[in-house]
N, C-alpha and C positions, 0 to 999 in steps of 0.2 A: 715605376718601370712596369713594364706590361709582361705577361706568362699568360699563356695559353692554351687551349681543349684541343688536344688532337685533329678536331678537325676545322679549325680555323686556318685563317689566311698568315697569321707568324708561326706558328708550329714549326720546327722544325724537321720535322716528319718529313721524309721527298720521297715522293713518290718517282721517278724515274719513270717519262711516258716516250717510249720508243718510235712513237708513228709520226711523220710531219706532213704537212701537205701545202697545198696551194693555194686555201681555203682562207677568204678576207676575213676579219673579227678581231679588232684590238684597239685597246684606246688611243694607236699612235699613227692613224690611218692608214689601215693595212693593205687600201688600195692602193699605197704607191707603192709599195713594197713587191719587189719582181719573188720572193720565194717567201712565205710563213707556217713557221712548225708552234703548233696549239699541242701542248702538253700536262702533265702537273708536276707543281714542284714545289716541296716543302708543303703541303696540302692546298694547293693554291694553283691555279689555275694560270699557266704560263706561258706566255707567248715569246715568240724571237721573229723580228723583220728582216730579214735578208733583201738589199738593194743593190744592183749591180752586181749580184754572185748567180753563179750556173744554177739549175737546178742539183746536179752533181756533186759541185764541191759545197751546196748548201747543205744536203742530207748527209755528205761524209763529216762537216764540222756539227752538225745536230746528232750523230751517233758518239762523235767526243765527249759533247757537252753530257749528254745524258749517263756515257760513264763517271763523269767527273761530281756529279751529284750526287749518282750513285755513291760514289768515293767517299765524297764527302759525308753523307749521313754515316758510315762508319766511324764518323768523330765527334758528330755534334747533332746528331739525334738523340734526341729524349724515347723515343720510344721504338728504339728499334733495341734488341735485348740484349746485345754485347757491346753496341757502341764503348767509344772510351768515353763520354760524358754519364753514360748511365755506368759504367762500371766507376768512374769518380764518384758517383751520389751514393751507389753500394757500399763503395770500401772505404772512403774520404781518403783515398789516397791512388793519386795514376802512376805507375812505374813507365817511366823511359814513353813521354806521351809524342802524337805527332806533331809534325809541323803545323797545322792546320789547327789542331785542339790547341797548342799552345798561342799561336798566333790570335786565333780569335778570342784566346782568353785572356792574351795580354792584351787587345785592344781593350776587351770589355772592362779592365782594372784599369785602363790609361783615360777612358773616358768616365769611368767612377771617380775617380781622383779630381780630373778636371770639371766636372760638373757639380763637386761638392754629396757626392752621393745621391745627387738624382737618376743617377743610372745604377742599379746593381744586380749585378747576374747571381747574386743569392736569396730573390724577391722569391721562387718558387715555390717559399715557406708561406707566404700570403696567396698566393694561388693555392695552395693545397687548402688552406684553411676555410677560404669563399666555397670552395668547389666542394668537401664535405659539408660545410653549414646548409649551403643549399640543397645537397642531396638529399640530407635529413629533412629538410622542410622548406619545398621549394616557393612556397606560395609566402616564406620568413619576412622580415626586414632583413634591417642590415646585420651582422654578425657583432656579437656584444664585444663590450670592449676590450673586456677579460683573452678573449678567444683572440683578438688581432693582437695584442699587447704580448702573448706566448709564441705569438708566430713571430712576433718583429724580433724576438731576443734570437735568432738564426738569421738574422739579416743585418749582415755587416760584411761589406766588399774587402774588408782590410786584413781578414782572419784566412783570407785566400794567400795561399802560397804558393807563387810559379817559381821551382827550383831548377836549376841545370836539367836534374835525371829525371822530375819528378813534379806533379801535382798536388796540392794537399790541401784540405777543407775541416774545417770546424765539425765535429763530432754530430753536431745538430742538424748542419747542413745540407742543403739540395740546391744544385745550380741550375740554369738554364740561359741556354743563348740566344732563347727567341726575341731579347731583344734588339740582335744584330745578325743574326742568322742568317736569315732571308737576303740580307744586304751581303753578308760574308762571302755569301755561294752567287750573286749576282757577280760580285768581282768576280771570283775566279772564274765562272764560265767567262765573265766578258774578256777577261786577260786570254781568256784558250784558246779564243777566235781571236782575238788580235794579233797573238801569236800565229796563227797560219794567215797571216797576211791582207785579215777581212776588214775592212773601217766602215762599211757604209751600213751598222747594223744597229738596233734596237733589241736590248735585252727586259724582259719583263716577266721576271720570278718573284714578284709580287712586291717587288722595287724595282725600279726604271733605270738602265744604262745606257747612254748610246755613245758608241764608239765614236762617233764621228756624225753629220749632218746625215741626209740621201747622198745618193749619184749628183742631183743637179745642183748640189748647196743647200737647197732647202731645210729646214729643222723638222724633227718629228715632232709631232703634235699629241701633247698629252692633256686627255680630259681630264677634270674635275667634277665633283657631283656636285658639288655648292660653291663653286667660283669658277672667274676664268679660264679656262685651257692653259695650259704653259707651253710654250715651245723649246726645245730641247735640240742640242747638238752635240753636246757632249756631256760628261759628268752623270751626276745621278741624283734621282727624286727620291726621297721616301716621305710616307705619309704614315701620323698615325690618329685613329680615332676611334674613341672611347664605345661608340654603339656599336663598330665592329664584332663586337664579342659582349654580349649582356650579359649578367648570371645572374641570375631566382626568378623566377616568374614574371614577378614585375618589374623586370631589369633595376631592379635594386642599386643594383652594384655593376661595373665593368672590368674589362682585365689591365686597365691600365692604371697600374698601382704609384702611388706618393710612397718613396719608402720611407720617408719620415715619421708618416702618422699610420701608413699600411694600409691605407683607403683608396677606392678608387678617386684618381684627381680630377679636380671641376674646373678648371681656367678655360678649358678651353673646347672647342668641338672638334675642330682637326690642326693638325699642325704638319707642313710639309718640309722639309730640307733637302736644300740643295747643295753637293758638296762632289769634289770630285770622286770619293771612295763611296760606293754605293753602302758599304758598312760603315761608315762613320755618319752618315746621312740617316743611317737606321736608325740609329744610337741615340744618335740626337734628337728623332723624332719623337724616340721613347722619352728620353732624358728630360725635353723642354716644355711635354705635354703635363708635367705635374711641376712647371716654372707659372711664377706669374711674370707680368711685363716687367714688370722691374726687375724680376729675376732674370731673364733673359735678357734684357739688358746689361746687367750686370757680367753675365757668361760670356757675352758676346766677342769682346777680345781674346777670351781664351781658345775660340774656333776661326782661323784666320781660314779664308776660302769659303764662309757659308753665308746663306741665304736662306729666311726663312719668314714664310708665311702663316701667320695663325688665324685661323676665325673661331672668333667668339658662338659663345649662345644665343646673340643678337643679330648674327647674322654677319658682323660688322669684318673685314677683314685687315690685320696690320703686317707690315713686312718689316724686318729688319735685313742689313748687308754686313757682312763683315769682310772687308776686301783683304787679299784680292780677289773677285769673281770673275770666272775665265771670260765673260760674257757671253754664254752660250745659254742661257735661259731668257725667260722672255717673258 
């Protein structure tokens, strides 16, 4: 499972950017797009296409959204300094937590469970550990096995307790939701505008949702850096890859952790999912990137609704389906 430096692309960090404009730039051709607001969010560079909306009621749903981010980092930022996920890794314990911090953390235990511990929102212990080793000695190998082997004994998704009143973590403990975050807060913005009554839009908070096709039918078109575009109409993409984020010098190491061995994991170069909850899509992104094919194979029944593309080292591309898929990718 992957954990993150502040100023990377899953951070949970939002930055909340107030300005929008009219200005083309986004991988989902922002020239058909009649209104687009460039902002950042979650430390990550975020766009939203408006198609068939005013410019009016475009800029009054892009000051909602940007509250709601806001909002959200009050529960699921790591480094904002009262959030309630940093005061759970202070106290190991949240009194009376919110909708939102509970919600995204009982996804993150529901997708722990079903993927066998390939996903764990208590990997933070292995990010802390790369991220000193390197500080000390950036030019290092990899971090001996003594020093991974102290970090794994804090990483266990199952010492996590969501109670009625209350939150509660392993004494050891530090959590992190960056490996569905980003996905988390793409729903909810994309539910805030569907709620005022918008479908012709493309959310892009560093996973991809679109409400609905454009005005003409047509799909939004989302680039890839090493494969074919995908077309999009509904549902959500996420991606995750491992040179995203290097750590030591010589990229040693990456932040997309195997929590089994607490290494960064090699199967694979990027892995995309397609599912309709833009945070289960994250999830899995993380989850699948330290599977091998068999292992994902294996998983594959257990996520009815996904779709997922991996490319190898070699360039080579494989997909699997797990129906039913709404058929709005491409």
């Amino acid at each position: 499972m992957r954990s993150d430096a502040p100023t990377r692309r899953r951070v949970i960090t939002i930055f909340a950017a107030a300005a929008a404009s009219a200005v083309a730039g986004s991988p989902a051709r922002p020239d058909e797009a009649d209104y687009v607001w460039h902002g950042v969010a979650m430390g990550a560079d975020a766009t939203i296409l408006f198609n068939g909306v005013e410019p009016a009621a475009a800029r009054s749903a892009i000051a909602a959204a940007a509250a709601e981010i806001d909002r959200l980092e009050d529960a699921l930022s790591l480094f904002r300094d009262n959030s309630e996920l940093r005061r759970l890794n202070r106290d190991k314990q949240l009194h009376a937590p919110g909708g939102d911090m509970r919600r995204a953390l009982a996804l993150a235990l529901d997708i722990a469970g079903r993927s066998g511990g390939l996903f764990d929102p208590s990997v933070q212990a292995l990010w802390e550990a790369h991220v000193d080793w390197f500080a000390a000695s950036p030019g290092a190998g990899l971090p001996p096995d003594e020093l991974i082997a102290k970090a794994r004994t804090a990483v266990d998704w199952r010492r996590i307790a969501v109670e009625t009143d209350s939150i509660r973590t392993g004494a050891d403990q530090r959590l992190t939701l960056n490996g569905l975050g980003q996905g988390y807060v793409t729903d909810r913005v994309a539910d805030l505008l569907y709620s005022r009554g918008l479908r012709h839009i493309f959310v892009d908070l560093g996973e991809q949702r679109a409400l609905g096709p454009r005005q003409d039918g047509a799909p939004w078109l989302v680039a890839r850096a090493d494969a074919a575009p995908l077309t999009l109409s509904g549902g959500a993409l996420a991606t995750s890859e491992g040179s995203g984020c290097v750590l030591g010098a010589s990229g040693a190491a990456h932040h997309l952790f195997d929590p089994r061995n607490g290494r960064s994991a090699t199967h694979w170069k990027t892995i995309t999912v397609h599912h309709r909850s833009a945070a289960v899509a994250d999830a899995l992104s993380t989850a699948l990137y330290a599977a091998s094919s068999a292992e994902i194979e294996a998983l594959l029944p257990r996520f009815a609704g996904t779709a997922i593309w991996a490319t190898g080292h070699d360039g080579r591309e494989r997909r699997w389906i797990s129906p039913p898929v709404d058929g709005t990718i491409g």
